[in-house]
Backbone as numpy.savetxt, mean C-alpha at the origin, in Angstrom:
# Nx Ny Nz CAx CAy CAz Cx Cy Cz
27.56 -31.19 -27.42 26.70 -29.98 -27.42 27.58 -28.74 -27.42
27.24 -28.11 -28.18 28.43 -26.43 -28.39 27.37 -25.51 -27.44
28.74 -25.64 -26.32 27.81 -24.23 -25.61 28.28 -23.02 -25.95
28.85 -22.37 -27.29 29.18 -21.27 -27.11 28.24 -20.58 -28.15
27.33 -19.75 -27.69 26.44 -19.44 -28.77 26.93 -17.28 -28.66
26.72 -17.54 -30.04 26.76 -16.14 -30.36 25.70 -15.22 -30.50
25.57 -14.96 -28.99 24.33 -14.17 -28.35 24.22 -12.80 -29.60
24.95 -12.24 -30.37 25.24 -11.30 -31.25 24.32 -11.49 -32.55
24.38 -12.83 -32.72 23.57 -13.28 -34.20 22.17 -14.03 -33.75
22.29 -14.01 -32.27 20.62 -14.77 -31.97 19.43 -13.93 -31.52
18.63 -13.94 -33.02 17.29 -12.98 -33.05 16.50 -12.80 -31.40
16.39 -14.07 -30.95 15.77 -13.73 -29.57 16.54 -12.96 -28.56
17.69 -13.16 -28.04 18.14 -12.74 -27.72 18.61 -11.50 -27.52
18.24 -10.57 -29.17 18.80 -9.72 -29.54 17.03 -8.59 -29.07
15.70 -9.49 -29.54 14.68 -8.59 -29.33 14.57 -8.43 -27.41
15.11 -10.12 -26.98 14.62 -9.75 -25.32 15.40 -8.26 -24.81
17.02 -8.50 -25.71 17.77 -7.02 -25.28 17.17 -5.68 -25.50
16.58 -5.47 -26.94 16.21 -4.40 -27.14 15.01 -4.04 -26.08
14.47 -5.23 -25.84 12.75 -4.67 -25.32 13.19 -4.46 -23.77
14.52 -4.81 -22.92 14.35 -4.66 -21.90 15.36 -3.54 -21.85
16.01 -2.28 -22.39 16.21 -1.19 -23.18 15.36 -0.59 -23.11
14.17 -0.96 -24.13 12.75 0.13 -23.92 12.06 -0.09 -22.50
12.17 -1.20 -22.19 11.43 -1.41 -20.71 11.71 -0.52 -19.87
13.68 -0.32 -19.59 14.22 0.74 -18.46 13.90 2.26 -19.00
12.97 2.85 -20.04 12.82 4.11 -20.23 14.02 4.78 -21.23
14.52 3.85 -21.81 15.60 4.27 -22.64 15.21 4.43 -23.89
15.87 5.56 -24.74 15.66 5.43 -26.02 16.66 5.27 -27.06
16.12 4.41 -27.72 17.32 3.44 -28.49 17.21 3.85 -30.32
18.34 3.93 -30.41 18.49 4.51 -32.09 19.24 2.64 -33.24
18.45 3.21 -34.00 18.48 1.68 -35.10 20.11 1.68 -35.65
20.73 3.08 -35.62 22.28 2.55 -36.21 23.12 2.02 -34.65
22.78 2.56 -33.75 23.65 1.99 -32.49 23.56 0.71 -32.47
22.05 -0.02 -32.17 21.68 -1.14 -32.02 22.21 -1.92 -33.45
22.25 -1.31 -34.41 22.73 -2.58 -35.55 24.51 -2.67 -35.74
24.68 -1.52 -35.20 26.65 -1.47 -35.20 26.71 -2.60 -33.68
26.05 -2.54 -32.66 26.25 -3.26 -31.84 25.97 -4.73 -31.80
25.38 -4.97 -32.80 24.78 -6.80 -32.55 25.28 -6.70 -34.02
25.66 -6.23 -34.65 26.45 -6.72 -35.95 25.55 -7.19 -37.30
24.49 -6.66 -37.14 23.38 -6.35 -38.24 22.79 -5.44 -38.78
22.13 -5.39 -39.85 21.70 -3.76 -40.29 20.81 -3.29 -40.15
20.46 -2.11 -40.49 19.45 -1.24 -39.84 17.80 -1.61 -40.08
18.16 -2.99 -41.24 16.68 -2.56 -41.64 16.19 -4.05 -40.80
17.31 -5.23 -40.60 17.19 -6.05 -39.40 16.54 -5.44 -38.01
17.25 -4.39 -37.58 16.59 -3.59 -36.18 15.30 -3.42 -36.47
14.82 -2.59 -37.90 13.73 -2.02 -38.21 12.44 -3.47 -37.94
13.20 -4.31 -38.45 12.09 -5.67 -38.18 11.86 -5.92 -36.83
12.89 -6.10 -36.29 13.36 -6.59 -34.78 11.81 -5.22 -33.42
12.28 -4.62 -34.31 10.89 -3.37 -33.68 9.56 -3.09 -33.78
9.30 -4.05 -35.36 8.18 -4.43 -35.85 7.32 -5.84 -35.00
8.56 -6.46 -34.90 8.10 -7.60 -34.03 7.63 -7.75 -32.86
8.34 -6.09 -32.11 8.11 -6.41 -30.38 6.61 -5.35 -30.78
6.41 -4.54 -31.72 5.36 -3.95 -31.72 4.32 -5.00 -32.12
4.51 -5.59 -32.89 3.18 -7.02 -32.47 2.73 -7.72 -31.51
4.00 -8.03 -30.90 3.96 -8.94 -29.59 3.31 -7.79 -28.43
3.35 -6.70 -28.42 2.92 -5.69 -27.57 1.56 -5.61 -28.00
1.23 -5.66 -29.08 -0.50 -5.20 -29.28 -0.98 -6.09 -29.51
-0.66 -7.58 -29.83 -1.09 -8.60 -30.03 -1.50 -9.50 -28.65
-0.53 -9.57 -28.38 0.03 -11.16 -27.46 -0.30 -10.51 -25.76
0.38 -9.06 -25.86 0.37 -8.65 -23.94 -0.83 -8.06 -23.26
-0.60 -6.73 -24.52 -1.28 -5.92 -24.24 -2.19 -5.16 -24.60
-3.87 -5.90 -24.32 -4.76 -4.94 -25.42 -5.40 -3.58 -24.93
-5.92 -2.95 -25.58 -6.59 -1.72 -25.81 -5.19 -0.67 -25.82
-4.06 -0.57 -26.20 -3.74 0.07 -26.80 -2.90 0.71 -25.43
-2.39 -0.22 -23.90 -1.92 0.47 -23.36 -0.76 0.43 -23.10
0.23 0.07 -23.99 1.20 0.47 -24.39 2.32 0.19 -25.77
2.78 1.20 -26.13 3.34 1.42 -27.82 4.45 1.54 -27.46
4.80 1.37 -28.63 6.60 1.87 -29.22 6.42 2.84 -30.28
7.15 4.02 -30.19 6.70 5.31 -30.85 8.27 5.59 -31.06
8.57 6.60 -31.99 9.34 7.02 -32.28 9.38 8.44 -32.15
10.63 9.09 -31.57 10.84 10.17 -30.92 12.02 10.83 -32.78
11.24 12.01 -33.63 12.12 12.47 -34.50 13.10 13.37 -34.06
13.19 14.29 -32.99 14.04 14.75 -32.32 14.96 14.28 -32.41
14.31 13.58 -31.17 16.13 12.52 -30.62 16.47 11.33 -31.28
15.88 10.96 -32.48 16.11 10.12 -33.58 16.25 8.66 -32.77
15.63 8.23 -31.86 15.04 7.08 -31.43 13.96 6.46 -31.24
13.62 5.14 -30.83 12.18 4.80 -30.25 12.62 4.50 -28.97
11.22 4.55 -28.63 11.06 4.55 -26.76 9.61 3.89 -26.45
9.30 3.73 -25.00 8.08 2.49 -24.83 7.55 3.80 -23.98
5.97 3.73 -24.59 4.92 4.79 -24.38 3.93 3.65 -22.91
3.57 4.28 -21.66 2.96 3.06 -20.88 1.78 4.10 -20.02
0.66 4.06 -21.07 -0.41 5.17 -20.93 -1.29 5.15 -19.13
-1.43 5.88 -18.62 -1.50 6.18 -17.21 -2.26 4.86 -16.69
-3.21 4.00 -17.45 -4.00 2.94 -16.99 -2.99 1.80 -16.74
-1.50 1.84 -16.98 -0.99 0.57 -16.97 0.32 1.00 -15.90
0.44 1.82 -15.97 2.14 2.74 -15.52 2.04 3.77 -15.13
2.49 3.84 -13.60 2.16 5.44 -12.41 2.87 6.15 -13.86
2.57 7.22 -12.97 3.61 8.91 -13.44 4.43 9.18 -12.51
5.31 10.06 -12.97 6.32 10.53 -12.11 5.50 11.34 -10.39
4.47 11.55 -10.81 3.89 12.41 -9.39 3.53 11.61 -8.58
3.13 10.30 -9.50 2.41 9.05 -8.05 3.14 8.62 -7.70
4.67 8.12 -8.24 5.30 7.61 -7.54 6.44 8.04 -6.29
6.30 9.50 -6.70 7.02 10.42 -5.84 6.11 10.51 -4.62
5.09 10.22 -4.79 3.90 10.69 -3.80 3.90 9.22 -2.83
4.08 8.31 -3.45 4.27 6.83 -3.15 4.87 6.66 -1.97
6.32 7.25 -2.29 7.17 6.95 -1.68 7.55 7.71 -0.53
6.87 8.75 -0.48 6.80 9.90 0.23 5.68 9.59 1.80
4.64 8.89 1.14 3.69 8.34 2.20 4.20 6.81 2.76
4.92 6.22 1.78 6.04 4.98 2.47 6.85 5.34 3.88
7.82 6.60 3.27 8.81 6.89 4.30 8.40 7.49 5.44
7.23 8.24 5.50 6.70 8.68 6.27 5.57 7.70 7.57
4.97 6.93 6.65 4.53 5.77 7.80 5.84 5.21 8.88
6.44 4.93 8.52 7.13 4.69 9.09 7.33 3.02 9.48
6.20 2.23 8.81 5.52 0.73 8.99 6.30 -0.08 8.70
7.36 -0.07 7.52 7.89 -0.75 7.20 9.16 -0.94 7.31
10.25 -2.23 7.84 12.08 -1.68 8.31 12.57 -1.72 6.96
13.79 -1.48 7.39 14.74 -0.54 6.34 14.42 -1.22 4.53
14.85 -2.86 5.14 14.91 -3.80 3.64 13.94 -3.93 2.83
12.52 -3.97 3.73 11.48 -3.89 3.22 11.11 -2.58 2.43
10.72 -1.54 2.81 10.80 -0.13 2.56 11.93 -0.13 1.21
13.43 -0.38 1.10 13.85 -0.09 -0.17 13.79 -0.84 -0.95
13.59 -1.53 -0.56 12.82 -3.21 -2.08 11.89 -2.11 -2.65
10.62 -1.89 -1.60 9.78 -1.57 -2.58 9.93 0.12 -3.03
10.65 0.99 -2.41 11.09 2.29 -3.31 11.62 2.06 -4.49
12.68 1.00 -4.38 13.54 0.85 -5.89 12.82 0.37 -6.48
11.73 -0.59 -6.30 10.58 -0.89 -7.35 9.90 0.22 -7.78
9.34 0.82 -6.97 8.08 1.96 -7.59 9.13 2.39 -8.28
10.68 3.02 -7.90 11.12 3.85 -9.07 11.98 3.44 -10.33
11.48 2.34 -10.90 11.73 1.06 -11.94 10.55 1.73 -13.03
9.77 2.39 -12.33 8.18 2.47 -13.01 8.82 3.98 -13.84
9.56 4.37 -13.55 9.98 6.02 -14.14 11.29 5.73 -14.78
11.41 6.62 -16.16 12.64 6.65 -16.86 13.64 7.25 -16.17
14.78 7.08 -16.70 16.44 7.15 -15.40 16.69 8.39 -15.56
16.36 9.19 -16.18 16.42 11.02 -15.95 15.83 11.00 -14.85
14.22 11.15 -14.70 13.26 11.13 -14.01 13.22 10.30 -12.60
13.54 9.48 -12.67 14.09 8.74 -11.78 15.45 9.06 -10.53
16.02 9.90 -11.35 17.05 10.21 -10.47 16.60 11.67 -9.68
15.84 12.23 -10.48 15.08 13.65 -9.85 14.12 13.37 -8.75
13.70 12.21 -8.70 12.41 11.69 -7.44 13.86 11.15 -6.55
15.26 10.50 -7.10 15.69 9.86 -5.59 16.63 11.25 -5.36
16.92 11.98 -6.26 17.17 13.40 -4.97 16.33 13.80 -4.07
15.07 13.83 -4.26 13.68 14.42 -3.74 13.92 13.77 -2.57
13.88 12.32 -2.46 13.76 11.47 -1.12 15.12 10.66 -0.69
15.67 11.45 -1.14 17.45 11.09 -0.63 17.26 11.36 0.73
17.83 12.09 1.32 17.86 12.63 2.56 17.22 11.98 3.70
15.51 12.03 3.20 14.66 11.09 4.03 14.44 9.47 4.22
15.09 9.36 2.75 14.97 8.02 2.98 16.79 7.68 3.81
17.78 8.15 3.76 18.96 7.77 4.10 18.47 7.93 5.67
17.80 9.11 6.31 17.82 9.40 7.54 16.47 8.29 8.50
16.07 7.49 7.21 14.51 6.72 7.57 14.71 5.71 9.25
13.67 5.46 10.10 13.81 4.92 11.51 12.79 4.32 11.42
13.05 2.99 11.25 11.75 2.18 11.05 11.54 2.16 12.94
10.09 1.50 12.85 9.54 1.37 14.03 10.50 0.10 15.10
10.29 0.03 15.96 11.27 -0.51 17.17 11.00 -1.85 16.99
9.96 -2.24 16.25 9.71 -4.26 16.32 10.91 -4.45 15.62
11.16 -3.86 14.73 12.14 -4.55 13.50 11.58 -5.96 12.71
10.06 -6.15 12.93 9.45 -7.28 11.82 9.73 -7.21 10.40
9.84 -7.90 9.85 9.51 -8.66 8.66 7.94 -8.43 8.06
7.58 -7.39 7.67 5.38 -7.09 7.84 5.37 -8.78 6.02
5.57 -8.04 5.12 4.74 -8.55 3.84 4.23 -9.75 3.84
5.26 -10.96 4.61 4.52 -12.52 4.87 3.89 -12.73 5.77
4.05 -12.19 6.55 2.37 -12.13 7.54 1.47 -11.61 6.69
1.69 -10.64 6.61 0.57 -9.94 5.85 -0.43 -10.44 4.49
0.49 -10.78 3.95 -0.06 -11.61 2.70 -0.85 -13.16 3.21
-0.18 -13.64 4.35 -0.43 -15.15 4.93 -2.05 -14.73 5.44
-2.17 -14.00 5.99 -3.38 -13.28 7.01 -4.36 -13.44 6.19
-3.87 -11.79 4.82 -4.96 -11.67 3.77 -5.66 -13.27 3.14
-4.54 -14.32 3.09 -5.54 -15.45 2.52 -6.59 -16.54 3.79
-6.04 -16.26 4.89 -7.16 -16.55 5.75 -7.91 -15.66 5.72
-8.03 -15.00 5.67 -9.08 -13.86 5.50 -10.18 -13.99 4.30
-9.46 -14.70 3.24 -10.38 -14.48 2.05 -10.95 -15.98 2.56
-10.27 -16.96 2.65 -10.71 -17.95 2.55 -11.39 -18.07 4.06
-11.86 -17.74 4.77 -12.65 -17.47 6.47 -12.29 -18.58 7.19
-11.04 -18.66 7.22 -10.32 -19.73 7.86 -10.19 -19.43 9.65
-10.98 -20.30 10.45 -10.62 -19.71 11.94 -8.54 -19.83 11.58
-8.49 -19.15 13.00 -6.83 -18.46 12.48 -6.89 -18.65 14.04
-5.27 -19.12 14.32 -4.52 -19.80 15.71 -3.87 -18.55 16.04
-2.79 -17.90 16.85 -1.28 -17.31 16.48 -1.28 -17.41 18.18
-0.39 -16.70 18.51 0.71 -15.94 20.19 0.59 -14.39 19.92
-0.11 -14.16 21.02 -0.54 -12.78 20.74 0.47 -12.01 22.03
1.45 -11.23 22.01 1.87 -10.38 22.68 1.74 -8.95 23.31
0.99 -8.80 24.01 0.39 -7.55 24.71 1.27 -6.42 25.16
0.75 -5.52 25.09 1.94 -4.19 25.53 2.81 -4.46 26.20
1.99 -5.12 27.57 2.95 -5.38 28.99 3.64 -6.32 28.51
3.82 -7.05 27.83 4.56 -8.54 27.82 3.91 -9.81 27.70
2.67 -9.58 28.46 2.22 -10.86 28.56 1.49 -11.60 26.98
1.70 -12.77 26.59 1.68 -13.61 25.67 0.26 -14.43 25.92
-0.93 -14.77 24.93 -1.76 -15.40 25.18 -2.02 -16.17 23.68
-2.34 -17.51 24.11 -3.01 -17.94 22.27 -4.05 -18.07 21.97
-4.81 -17.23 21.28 -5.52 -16.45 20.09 -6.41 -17.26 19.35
-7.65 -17.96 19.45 -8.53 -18.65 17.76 -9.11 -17.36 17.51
-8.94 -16.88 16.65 -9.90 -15.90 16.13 -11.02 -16.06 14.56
-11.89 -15.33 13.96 -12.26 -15.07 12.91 -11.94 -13.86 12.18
-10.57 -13.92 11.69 -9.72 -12.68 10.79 -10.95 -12.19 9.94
-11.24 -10.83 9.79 -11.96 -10.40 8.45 -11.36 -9.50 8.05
-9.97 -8.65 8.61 -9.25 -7.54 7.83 -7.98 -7.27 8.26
-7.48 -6.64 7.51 -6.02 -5.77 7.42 -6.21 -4.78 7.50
-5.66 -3.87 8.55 -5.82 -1.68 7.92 -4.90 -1.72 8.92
-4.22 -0.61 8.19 -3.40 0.25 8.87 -3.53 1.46 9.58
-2.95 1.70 10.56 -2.92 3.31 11.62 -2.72 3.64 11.88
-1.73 5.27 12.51 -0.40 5.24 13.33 0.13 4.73 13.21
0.82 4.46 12.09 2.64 3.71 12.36 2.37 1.78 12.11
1.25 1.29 12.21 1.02 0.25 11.79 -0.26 -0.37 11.71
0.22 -2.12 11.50 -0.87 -3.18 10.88 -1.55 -3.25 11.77
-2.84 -3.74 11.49 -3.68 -4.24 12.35 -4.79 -5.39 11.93
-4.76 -6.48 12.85 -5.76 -7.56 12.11 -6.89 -7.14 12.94
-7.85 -7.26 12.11 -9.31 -7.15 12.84 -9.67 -8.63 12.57
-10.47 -9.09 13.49 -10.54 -10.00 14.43 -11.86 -10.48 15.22
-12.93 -11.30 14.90 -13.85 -11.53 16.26 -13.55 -12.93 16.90
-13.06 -13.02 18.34 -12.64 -13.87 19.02 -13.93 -14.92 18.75
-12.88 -16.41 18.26 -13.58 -17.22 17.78 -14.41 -18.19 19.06
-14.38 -17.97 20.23 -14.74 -18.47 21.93 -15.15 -17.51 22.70
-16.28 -16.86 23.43 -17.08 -16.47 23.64 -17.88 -15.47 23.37
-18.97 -14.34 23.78 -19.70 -13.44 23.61 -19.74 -11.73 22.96
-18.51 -11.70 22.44 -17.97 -10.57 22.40 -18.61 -10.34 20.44
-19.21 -9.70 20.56 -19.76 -9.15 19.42 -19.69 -8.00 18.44
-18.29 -7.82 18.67 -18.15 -6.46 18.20 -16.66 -6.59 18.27
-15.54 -6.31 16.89 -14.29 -6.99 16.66 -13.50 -6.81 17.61
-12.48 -7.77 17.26 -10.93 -6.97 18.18 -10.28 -6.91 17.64
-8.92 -5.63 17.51 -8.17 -5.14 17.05 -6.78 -6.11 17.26
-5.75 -6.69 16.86 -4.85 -7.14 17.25 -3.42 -6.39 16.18
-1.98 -5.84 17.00 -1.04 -5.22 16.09 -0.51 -6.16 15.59
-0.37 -6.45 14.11 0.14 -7.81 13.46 1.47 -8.04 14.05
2.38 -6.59 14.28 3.90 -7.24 14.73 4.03 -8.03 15.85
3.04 -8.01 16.62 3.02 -8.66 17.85 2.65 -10.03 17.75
2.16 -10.26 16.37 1.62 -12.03 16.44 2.67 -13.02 15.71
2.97 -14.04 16.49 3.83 -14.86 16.13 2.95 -16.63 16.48
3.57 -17.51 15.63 3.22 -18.71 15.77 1.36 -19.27 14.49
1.85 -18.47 14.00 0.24 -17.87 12.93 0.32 -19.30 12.32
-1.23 -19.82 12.80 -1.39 -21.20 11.84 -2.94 -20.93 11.72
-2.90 -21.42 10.07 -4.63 -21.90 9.90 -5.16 -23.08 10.28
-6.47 -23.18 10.52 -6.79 -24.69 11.57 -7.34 -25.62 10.33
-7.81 -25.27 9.38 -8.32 -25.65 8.14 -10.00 -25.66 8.45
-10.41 -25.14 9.53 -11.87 -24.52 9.60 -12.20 -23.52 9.22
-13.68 -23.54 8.49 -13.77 -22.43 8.07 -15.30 -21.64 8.93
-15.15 -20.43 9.06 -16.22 -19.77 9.35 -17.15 -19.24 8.75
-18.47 -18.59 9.34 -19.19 -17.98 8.30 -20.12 -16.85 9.51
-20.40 -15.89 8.59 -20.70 -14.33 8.98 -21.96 -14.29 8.25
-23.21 -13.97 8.70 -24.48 -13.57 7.91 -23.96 -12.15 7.25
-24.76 -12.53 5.87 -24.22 -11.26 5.29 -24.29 -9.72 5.88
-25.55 -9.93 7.15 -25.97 -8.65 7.02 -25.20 -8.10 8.55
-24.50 -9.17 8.66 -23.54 -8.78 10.06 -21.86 -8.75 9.37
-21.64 -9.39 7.98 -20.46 -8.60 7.37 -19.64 -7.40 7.85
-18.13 -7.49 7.95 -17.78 -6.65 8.59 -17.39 -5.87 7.12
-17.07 -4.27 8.01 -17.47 -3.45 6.71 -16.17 -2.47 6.83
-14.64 -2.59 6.46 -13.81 -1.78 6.99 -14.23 -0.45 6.75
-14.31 0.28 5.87 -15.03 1.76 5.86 -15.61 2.10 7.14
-16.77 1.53 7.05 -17.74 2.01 8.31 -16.98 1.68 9.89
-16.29 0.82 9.99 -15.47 0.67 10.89 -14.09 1.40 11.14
-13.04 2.21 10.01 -12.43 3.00 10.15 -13.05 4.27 10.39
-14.34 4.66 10.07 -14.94 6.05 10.51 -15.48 5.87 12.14
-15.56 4.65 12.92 -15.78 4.77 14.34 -14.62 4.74 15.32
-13.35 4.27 14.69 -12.38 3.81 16.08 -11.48 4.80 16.09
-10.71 4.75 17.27 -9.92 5.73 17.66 -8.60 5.16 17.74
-7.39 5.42 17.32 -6.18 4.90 17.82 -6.50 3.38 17.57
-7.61 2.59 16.81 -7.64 0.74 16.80 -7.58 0.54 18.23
-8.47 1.60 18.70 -8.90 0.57 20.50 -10.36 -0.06 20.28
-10.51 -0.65 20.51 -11.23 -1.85 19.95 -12.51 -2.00 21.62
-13.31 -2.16 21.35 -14.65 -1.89 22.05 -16.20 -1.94 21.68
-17.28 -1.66 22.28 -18.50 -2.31 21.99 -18.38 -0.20 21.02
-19.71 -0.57 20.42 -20.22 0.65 19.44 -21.04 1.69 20.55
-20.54 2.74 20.24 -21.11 3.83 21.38 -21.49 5.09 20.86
-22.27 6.13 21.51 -22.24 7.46 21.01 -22.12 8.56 21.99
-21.15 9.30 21.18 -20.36 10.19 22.38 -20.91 11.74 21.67
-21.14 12.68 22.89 -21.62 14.45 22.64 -20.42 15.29 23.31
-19.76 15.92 22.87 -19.23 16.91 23.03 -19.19 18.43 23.02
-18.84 19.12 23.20 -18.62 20.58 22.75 -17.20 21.11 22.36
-17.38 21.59 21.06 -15.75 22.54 20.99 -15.96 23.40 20.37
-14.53 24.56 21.03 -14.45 25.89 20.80 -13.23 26.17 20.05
-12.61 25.15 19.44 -11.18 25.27 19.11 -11.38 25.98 17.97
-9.87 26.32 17.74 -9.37 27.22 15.86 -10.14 26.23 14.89
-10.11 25.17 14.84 -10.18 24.30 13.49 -11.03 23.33 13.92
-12.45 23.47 13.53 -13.42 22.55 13.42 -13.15 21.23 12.32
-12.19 22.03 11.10 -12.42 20.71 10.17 -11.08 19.85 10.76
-10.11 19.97 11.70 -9.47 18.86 12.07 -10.41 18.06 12.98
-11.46 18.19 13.61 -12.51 17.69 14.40 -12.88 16.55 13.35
-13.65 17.07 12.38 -14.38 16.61 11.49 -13.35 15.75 10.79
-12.31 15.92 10.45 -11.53 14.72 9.61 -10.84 13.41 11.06
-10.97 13.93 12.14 -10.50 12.62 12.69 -11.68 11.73 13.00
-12.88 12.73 13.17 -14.36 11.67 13.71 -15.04 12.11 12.37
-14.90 10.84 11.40 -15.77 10.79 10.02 -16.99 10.45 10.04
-17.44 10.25 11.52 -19.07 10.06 12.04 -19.47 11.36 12.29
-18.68 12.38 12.86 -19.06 13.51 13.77 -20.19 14.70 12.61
-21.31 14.46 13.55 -22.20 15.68 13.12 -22.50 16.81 14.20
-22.88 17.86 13.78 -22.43 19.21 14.10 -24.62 19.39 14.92
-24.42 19.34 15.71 -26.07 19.27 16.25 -26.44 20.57 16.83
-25.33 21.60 16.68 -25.59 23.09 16.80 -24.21 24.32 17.52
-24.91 25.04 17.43 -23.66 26.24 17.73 -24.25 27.49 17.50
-23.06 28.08 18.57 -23.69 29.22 19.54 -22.07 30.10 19.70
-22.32 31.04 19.51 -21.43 32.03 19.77 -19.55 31.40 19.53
-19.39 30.47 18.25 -18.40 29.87 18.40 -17.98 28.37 18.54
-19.02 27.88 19.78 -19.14 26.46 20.27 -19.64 25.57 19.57
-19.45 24.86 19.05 -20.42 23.60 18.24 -20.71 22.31 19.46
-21.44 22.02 19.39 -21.83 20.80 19.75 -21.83 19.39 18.85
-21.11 18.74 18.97 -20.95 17.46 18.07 -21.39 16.29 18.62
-21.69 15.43 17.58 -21.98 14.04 18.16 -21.93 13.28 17.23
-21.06 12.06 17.58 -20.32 10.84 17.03 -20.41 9.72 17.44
-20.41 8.72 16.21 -20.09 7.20 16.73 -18.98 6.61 17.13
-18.19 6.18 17.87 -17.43 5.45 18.04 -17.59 3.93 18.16
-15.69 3.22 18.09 -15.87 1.77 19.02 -14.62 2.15 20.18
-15.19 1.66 21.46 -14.42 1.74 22.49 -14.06 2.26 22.70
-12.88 2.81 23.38 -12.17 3.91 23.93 -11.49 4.84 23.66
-10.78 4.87 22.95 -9.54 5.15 21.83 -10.40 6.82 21.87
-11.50 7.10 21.91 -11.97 7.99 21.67 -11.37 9.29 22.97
-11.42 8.62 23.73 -11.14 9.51 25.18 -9.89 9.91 25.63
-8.85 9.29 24.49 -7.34 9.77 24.37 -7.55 10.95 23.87
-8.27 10.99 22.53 -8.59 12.15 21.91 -9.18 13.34 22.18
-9.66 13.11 22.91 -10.73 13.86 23.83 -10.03 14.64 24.90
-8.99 14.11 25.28 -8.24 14.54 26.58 -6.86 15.22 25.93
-6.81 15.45 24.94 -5.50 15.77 23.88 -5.80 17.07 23.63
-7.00 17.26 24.11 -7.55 18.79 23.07 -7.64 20.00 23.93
-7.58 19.22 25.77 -7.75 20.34 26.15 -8.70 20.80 26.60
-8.55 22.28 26.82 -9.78 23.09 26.95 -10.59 23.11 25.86
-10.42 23.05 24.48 -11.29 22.77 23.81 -12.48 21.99 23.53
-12.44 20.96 24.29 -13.15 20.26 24.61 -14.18 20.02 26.01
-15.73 20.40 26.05 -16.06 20.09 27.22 -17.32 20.13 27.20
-17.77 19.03 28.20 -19.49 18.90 28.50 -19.35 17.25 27.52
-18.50 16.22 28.10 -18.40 15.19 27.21 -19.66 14.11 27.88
-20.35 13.96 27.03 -21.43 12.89 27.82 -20.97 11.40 26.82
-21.06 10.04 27.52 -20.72 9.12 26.65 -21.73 8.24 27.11
């Protein structure tokens, strides 16, 4: 068997090169590419014809993404229309709400920066990692130092599949307990994960919050559960009641405030309605779950008072 093949004269070889060229945002001219693989221009010209078939044919339909030719700069380049491929603003924006959570440690976090910025051509690309140079070099992931994506992903498929779910649950103080639960979600909050949860052994009717970094020993039992539809848990409606993911029965709380900024009121309690006001004061009233609410409440101050719960 002759293993020495002359990657130079082999057509496949030569289109996987060109197309992963156009892939990195590069634009490639037909005399470079044919002085370089040792063929002529009108070989390239085919070689371009071909990946433009295989692109509108074989990958990718409705047209979301081409090979176009740039007369300027006397090359072609790969066009990847907003339905298939961020822009330079989402992914700057991406990465910006990455570094800033703070959720994820170091390895994790630049896996996936250097991915999102794979999605932008290498001009462009280098203008977003000046942008987040600094922050990302100076980045402090949170104190667990976990590993989040394989939990996370492991969770999400008990979750789909309503698998009761085992784990070792570790509590603020230290203390360790093991866990059957009925997983129905993932959300994030402050700085991290959170499984929502209704304890699969006694009366408690209304979820519990558990911080994923804290769960270790995660096994599915191969049982499965089931939820009437009309008791479905509903993350929306459940991120507009809790406070801080303190986890508790459903309540309704009245307040009064006099503060500068009613709409920071209104964006942390996405229940809170405004039931009147007087010289300044509004009176509000909101749904909550559990407690989490009364951190908040006690954060504000004098702004806050006449709390009935």
């Amino acid at each position: 068997m002759n293993l020495s093949i002359d990657y130079k004269g082999n057509k496949g070889f030569r289109l996987l090169s060109i197309y992963e060229h156009l892939n990195k945002g590069e634009i490639i001219e037909k005399a470079q590419l044919a002085e370089c693989f040792g063929v002529t221009q009108k070989t390239i010209q085919r070689d371009i014809e071909d990946l433009r078939a295989y692109i509108t044919e074989a990958h990718f339909a409705e047209g979301k993404v081409a090979i176009k030719y740039d007369k300027v700069k006397n090359g072609y380049y790969i066009v990847r229309f907003e339905r298939e491929w961020l822009t330079n603003e989402e992914v700057m924006a991406l990465c910006k709400i990455l570094l800033e959570s703070r959720a994820l440690c170091k390895e994790e976090l630049n896996s996936l920066i250097s991915k999102l910025l794979t999605q932008v051509v290498p001009n462009d690309r280098r203008k977003i990692e000046n942008i987040i140079r600094s922050e990302q070099h100076h980045y402090v992931p949170l104190k667990h130092g976990k590993y989040l994506f394989s939990i996370l992903w492991e969770l999400s498929q008990l979750i789909i599949n309503s698998e009761l779910t085992r784990f070792t649950y570790a509590r603020q103080d230290g203390v360790t307990n093991e866990r059957l639960v009925k997983p129905v979600a993932i959300m994030f909050s402050e700085y991290y994960f959170y499984l929502i949860a209704y304890m699969a052994e006694g009366n408690k009717d209304f979820p519990t919050v558990f911080r994923i970094d804290r769960i270790t020993d995660l096994k599915g039992t191969k049982q499965h559960f089931n939820i009437p539809y009309k008791d479905k848990f509903n993350e929306g409606e459940f991120r507009k009641r809790v406070q801080f993911m303190y986890s508790g029965e459903l309540q309704r709380v009245t307040f009064e405030f006099s503060g500068p900024s009613l709409e920071a009121v209104l964006d942390r309690l996405p229940t809170a309605e405004i039931i009147s006001e007087k010289d300044g004061v509004y009176k509000i009233r909101a749904e909550v779950y559990g407690n989490g609410i009364q951190m908040w409440l006690r954060s504000q101050g004098d702004w806050i008072k006449n709390i009935a719960l």
